[in-house]
C-alpha positions in Angstrom: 0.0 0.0 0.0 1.4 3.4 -1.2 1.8 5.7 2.2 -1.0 7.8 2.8 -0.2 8.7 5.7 2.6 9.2 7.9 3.0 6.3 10.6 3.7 7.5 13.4 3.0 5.9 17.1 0.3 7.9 18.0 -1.6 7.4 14.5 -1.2 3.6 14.7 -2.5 4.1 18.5 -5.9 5.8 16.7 -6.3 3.1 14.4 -5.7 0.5 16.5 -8.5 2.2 19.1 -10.9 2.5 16.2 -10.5 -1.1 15.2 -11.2 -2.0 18.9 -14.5 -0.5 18.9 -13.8 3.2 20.6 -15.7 5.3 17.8 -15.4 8.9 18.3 -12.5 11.2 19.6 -13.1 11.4 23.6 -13.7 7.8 23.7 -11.3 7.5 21.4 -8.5 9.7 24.0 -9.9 7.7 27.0 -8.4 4.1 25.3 -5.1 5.6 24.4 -4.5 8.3 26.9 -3.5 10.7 23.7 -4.6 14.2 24.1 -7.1 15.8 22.3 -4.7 18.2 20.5 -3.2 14.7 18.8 -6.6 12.7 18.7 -8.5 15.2 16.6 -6.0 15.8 14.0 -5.4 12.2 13.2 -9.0 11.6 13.2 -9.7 14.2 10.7 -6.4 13.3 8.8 -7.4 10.0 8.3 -10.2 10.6 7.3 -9.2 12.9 4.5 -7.0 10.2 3.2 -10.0 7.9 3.1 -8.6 5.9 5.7 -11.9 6.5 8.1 -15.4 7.2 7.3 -17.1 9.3 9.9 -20.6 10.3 10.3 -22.3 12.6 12.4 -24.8 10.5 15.5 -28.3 12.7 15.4 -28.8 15.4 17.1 -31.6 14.5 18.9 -29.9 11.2 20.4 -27.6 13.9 21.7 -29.9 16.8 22.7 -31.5 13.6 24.5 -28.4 12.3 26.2 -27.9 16.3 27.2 -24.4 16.6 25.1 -23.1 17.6 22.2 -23.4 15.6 18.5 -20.3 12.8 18.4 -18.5 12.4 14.8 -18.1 8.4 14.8 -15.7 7.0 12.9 -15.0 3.4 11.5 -12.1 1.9 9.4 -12.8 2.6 5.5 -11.2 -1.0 3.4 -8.4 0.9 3.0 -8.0 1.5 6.7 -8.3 -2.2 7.4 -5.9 -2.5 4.9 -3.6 0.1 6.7 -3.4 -2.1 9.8 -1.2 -4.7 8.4 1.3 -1.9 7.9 0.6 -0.9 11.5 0.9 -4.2 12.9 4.1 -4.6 10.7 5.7 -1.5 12.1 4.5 -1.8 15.7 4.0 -5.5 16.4 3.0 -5.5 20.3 0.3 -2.5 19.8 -2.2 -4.9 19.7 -1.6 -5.8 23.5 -3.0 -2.2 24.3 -5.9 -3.2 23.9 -6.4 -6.5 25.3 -8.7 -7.1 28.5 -7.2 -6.5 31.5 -4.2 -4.0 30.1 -4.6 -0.1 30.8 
């Protein structure tokens, strides 16, 4: 896969998060610990490179819940694609995310 993007810990970290279910950015910052200064712009990044899709929740699910509208976000093919190259690069990042590790 031709580099879309550039690799770096905390982008494979936001990938990795996505793929483990944590869909929008503050969930997103609670699984890795990143700030939101770093989560946001790889979120929005990535998906400008087509590497996530994200949609917008409805705002009355969110007026309801009493908080703003969350952006959620899920791998694109080429996203799942990108993860080989992630687990290439950073072979234990998987174990971040394994039940019982925080």
């Amino acid at each position: 896969m031709g580099r879309l993007f550039s690799l770096t810990y905390p982008t494979a970290v936001v990938l990795m998060a996505i793929r483990h279910g944590h869909r929008y950015g503050f969930d997103v910052m609670d699984a890795t610990g990143l700030p939101d200064g770093t989560v946001y712009p790889i979120l929005r990044r990535l998906e400008r490179r087509g590497v996530l899709e994200g949609v917008w929740e409805d705002e009355e699910i969110a007026r309801a819940d009493q908080r703003p509208a969350r952006r959620y976000y899920r791998l694109t093919a080429v996203g799942e694609e990108a993860l080989g190259d992630v687990l290439e690069r950073f072979p234990t990042i998987g174990r971040l995310f394994e039940p019982g590790t925080a």
